[in-house]
Every structure is written in C-alpha cells, then in structure tokens.
C-alpha positions in Angstrom: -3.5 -14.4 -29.8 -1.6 -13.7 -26.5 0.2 -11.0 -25.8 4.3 -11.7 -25.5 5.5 -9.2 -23.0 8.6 -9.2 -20.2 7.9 -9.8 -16.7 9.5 -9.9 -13.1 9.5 -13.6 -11.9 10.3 -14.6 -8.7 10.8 -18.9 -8.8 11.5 -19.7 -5.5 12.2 -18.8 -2.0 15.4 -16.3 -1.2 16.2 -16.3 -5.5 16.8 -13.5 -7.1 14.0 -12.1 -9.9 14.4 -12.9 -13.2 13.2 -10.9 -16.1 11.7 -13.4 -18.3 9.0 -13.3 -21.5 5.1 -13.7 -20.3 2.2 -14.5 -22.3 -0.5 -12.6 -21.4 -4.4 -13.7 -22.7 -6.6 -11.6 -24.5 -9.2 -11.1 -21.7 -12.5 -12.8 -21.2 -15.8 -12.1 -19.6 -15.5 -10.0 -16.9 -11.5 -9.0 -17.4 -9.3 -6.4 -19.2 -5.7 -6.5 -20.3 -4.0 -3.1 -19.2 -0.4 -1.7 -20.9 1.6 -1.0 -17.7 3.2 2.4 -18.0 4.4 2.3 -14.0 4.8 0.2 -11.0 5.8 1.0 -7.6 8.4 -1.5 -5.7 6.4 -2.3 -2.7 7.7 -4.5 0.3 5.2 -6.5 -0.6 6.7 -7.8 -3.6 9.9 -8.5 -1.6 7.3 -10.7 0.7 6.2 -12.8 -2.0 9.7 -13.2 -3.2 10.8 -14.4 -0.1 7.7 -17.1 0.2 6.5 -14.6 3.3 2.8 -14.9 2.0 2.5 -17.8 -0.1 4.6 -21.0 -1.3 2.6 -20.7 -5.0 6.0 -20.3 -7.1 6.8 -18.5 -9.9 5.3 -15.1 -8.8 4.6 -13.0 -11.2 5.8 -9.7 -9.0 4.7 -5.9 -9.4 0.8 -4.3 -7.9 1.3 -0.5 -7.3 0.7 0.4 -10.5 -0.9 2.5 -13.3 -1.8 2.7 -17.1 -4.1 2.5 -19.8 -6.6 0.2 -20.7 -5.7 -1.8 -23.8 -8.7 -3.9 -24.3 -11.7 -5.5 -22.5 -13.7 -8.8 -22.7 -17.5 -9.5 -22.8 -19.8 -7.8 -20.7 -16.9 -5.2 -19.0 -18.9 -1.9 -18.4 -17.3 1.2 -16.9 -13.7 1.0 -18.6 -12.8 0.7 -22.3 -9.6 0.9 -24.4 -8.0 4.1 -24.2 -8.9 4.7 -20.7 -6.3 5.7 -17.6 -6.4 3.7 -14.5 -5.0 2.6 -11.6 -4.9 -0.8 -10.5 -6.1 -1.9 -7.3 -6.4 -5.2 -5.7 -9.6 -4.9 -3.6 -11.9 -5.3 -6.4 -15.4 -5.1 -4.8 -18.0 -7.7 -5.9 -21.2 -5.6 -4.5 -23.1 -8.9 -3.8 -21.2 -10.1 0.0 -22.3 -9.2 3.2 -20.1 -6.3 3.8 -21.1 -4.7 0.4 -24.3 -5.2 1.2 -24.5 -3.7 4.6 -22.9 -0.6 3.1 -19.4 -1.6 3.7 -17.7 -2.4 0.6 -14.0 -1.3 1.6 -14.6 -5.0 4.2 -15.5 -7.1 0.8 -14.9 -10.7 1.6 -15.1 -11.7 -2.1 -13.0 -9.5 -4.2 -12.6 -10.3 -7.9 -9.3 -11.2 -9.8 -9.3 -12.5 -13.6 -10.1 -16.1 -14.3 -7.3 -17.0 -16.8 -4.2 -17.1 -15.9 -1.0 -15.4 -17.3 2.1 -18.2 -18.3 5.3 -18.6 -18.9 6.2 -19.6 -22.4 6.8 -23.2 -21.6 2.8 -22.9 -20.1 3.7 -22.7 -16.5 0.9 -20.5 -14.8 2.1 -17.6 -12.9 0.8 -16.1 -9.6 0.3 -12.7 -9.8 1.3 -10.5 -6.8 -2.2 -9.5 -5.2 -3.9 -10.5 -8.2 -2.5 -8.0 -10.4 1.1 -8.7 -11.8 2.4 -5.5 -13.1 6.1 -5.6 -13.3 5.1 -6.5 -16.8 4.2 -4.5 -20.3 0.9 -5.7 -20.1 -1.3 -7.3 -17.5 -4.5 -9.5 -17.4 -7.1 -8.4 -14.1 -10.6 -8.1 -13.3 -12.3 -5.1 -14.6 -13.1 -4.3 -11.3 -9.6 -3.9 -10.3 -8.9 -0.8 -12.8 -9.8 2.1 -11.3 -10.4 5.1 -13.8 -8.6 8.6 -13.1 -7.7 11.8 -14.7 -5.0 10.7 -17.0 -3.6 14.5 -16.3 -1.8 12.5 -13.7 1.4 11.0 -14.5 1.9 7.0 -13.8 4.9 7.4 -11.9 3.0 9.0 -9.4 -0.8 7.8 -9.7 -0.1 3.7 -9.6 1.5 4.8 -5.5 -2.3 5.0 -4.8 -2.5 1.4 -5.9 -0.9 0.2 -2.7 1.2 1.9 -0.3 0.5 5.5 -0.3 -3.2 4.3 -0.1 -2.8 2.3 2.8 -0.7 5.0 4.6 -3.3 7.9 4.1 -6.5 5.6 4.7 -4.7 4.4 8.5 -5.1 8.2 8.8 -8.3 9.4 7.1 -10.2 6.2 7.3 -8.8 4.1 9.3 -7.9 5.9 12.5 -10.5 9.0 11.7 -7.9 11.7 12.5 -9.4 15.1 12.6 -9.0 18.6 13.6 -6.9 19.4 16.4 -5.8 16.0 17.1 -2.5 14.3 18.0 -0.9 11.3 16.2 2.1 9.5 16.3 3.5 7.2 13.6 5.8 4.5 14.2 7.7 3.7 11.1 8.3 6.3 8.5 9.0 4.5 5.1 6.5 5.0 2.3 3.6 3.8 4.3 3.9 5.6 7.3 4.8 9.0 5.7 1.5 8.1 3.6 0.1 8.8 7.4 1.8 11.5 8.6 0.9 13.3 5.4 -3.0 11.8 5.6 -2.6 13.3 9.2 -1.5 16.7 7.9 -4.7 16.9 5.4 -7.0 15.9 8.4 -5.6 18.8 9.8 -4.1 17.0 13.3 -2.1 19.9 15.5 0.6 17.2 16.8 2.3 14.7 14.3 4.4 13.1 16.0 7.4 10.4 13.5 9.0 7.5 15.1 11.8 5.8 13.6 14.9 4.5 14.3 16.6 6.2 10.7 17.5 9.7 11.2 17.1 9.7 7.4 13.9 8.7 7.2 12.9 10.9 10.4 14.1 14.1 7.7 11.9 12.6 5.5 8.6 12.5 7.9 9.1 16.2 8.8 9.1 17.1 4.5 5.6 15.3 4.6 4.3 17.4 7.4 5.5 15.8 11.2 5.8 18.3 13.5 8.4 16.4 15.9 10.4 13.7 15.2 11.7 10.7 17.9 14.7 8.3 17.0 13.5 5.4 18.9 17.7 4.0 19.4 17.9 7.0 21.5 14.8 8.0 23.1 12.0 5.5 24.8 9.1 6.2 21.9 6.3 6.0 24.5 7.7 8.8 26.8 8.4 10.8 23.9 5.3 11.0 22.8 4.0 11.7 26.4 6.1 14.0 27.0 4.5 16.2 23.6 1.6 15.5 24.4 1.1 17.1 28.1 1.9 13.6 29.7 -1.4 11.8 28.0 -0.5 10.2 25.1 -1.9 10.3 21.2 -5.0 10.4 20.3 -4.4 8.3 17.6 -1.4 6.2 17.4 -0.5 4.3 13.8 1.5 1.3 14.0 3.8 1.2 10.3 5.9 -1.1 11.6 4.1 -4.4 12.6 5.8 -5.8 14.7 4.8 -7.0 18.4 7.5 -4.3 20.0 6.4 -1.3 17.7 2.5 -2.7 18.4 3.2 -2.9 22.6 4.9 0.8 22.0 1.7 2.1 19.9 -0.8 0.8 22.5 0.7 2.5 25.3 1.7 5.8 23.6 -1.5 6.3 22.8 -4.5 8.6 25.0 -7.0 6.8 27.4 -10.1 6.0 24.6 -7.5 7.2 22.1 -6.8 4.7 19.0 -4.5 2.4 17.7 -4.0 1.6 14.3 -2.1 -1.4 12.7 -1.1 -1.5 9.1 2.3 -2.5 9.2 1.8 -6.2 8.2 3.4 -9.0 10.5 4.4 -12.0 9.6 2.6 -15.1 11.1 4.8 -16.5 13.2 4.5 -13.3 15.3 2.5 -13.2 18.8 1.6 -10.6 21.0 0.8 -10.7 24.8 -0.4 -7.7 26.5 -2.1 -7.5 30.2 -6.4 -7.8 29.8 -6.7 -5.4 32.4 -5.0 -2.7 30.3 -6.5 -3.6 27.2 -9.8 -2.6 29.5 -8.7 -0.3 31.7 -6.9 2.0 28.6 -10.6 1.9 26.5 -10.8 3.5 23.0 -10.0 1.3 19.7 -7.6 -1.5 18.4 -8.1 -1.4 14.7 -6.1 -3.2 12.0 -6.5 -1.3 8.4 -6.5 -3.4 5.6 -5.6 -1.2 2.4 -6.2 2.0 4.1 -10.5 1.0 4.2 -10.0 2.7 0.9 -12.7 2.3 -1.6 -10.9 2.6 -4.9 -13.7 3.8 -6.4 -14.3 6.6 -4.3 -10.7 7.6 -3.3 -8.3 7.3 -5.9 -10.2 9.7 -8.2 -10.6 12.0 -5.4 -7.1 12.3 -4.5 -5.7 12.3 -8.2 -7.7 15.6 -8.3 -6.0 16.5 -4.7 -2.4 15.8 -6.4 -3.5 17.9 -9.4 -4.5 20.5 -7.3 -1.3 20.6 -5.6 -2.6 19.8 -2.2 -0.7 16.3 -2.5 2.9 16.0 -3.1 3.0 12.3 -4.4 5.9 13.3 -5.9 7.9 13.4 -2.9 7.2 9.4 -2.5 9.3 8.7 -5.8 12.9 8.6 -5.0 13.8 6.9 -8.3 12.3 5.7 -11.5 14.0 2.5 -12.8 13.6 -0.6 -15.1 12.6 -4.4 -15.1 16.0 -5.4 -14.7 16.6 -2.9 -11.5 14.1 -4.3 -9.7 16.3 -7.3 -7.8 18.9 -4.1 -6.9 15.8 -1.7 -6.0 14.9 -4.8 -3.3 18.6 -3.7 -1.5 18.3 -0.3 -1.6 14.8 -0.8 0.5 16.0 -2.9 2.7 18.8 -0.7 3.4 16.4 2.2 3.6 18.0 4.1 0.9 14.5 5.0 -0.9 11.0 5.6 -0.4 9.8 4.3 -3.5 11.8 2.6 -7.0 9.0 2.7 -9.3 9.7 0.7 -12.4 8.7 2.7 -15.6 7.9 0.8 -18.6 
C-alpha cells in the first residue's frame, strides 16, 4: 500500500506552493522510502517554482534534507530501516566513465528511483533534484541516502544535502584552498558563507566577503572573513587588490553567478590564481571577456557542481567535524518552520532576511 503523506507542490510557473496529500510507493529494486524529519529551503526550490530549470509541472519541492530510513526494496545493500541519512542528489552509479577513471564526484549517470510519487488524482510529480523532501516521506534511489552519525540533529545534517555542501566543496575541493592562501567570495548567502567557512578550515590567511548586504557582510565575518567589501560602495576588484598587496586572490569563488559578479571574480583574482563558479546562472546569461586576458591572466576557470563532493566520503566526515565542534552548521539555520511556511520562507530569502528556513517535519 502507498504511503499518504503532505507535500509542497509547486503547479505552475510564478504560483504559489500548495501543501497538498502525496502518495508515496512502497519502494522497489534498487530504492528506499525515507521519513523526512528536515529540509532546508534552498534557492533552488524557488528555481523550480519559478519554471527556472524545467517546465515538468507539478514539482514536488524540497532536496536539502535529512532522516531515517523507513524501508528498502530488493537487492538495496548498505542502508536498512532504522538507519540516519542524508539525502543527496548525486547518486554515483560506479559503472560511467568518470567513476571509472577514479572520478566519481563527475558521474554522468547518477541514479534516482524508478516509480514515481503522485498526486491522489494519479498525476506524477517531479521531484526537485530527484529527491522531493518537503514531504513526510520520500521515495529515492538507495544510492541517494547517505548514512551518518544520527548524533547529528536533522535540522542541521540535511544542509549538507545541498547548499552548505556546495559552499565548502567550491573551497576544499573545488578551488583547493590551502594554507596561507587568499580568497575572496562574492556573494555571502548560505552558499557562499559555506566558502568562506570551507576557507577558514583550509586554513587561508586572507578571506576576503563581497556583498552588496551589510547584513549578510556581518554574517560572513561570524563564519570566519577576515575583511568585508560592500560592493554598492567600493569597486570589489580594487578591494581585493588593495588586501592583497596589489595582486589579487589566489582563489576567487564566484556565489553569485552572474556575468558581472563572474567578470569581477576573474579579474580580482592572482596571475595563475583560480576562479571558481558555483553560483548557478540562468541560461539566457552570456559572458564576453577579452581572449588575450583569459591567456595572458593563466591559472584555472572551474565551475563546481555540488561542491565535487562525494557524498560518500564527505558527509560522514564532516557530521563528525560538526560533532566535534569544528563546524558550526548551526549558524546556517536562521529559522525552523513548517510545510505551510514554505511559500512565506521563499520572501524572506529573497529579501535576504535568512540564511536558511529549514522545514521540520
């Protein structure tokens, strides 16, 4: 028998959510049904409702999440019921080039589950990046529940599922900041603090937090910047030159992405220095810069796709961090909410009144 649970529904370009009843399959081969006990809000989610990514209406909203395992189909090894996890949607398959070569964080065939969730009139849903959390229960892969110390509380652990992920791996993976370095982040909601703090653990001297939000600017310094530049009233690429005895960042990690904050990032950054993009445009954006500069300048234009996280590898390893009090995920939660906050929590991050709503259910 399915499962009956609420969900966050988004039917249609610029609509509000709706909270409506979902029925959720038992799971088959290769699948697990998880009891949600926290999501994140991530911009994401307000893509999808928008129609930013796809036009596959009615959404089924909600991916930075965590909870336990409820139950599992055939052949599922590694999870069983009982277990904590958080959900991830980079699900490696082990079997495509990139896995193979020894690069599964590049997998070009990542799992989701086969059935689909549906309304109760039978309407199949699309689940936010394969997952669909804002929900009781959710149907995924198996590969796409990660297991962690369940000493962790949801609220915190499902941030790794998304956004605080891709803001420390722009850092740690992504951009390989190191010892004695100097990085800049443009954009300092909950991504790019993810990287200022991911600079701070690779232990970079400089950490330098653009934005134009004063606010948010406060917010950077809690999570380890060491100067701050409002961008309204200072040019962001002199600023950074100037800290940085006139030659630029060594690593430079766009939040943002968008072509302005991406020209700024390019040439705040060092000669051979790096540039990292994981702000995510949208694709009507272009972006023109001079070749010879783009030769001249050297070093590395890299775009980081989930933080190159391996799930497997890094969200157990940083759970431990967080339990060890040598990462405050804490700090990312401004406010814990419900299903029917979610439309309002949208506002409040447009408006840039939070770093994180996380729905608790």
């Amino acid at each position: 028998m399915p499962y009956e649970v609420r969900g966050v529904i988004a039917r249609g370009e610029g609509r509000e959510v709706s909270v409506e009843k979902v029925l959720v399959p038992d799971p088959g081969p290769g699948e697990a049904v998880v009891a949600v006990q926290a999501c994140g809000v991530c911009h994401t989610d307000l893509h999808y409702r928008e129609g930013g990514i796809s036009d596959d209406f009615p959404f089924l909203l909600g991916h930075e999440a965590a909870g336990v395992v409820e139950a599992v189909g055939e052949g599922v090894t590694g999870i069983e019921p009982g277990d904590f996890v958080i959900l991830n949607w980079r699900a490696v398959c082990g079997q495509c080039r990139a896995c193979l070569r020894g690069r599964p964080w590049y997998c070009f065939a990542t799992h989701n589950a086969t059935q689909k969730m549906t309304l109760e009139d039978g309407t199949e849903l699309s689940p936010a990046l394969g997952i669909g959390a804002f929900l009781g229960k959710t149907l995924v892969a198996a590969g796409q529940c990660t297991k962690v110390s369940p000493e962790a509380p949801a609220t915190v652990a499902g941030l790794l599922g998304c956004g605080v992920m891709a803001g420390l791996g722009a850092a740690l993976n992504t951009g390989g900041v190191t010892r004695g370095d100097s990085v800049a982040v443009i954009g300092c909601g909950g991504v790019g603090d993810a990287a200022v703090l991911g600079a701070q653990l690779a232990g970079a001297s400089t950490i330098i937090a653009i934005d134009v939000d004063d606010r948010k600017l406060a917010w950077a310094r809690d999570f380890g910047a060491t100067h701050t530049v409002n961008s309204r009233e200072n040019d962001p690429v002199d600023a950074v030159r100037d800290l940085t005895d006139g030659f630029g960042a060594d690593v430079v990690i766009d939040a943002v992405g968008r072509p302005e904050t991406y020209r700024q990032a390019f040439y705040a950054r060092d000669l051979a220095g790096t540039v990292v993009l994981v702000g995510v445009p949208t694709p009507e954006m272009t972006l023109e810069l001079p070749l010879l500069d783009l030769f001249g300048r050297g070093g590395s234009l890299k775009s980081s796709w989930y933080g190159d996280c391996l799930p497997s590898r890094d969200f157990p390893m940083l759970i431990d961090l967080y339990l060890q009090g040598r990462l405050p995920l804490d700090k990312f939660v401004t406010e814990t909410i419900g299903l029917d906050d979610v439309e309002e929590s949208f506002a409040k991050m447009e408006r840039g009144e939070v770093l994180r709503s996380v729905v608790v259910l």
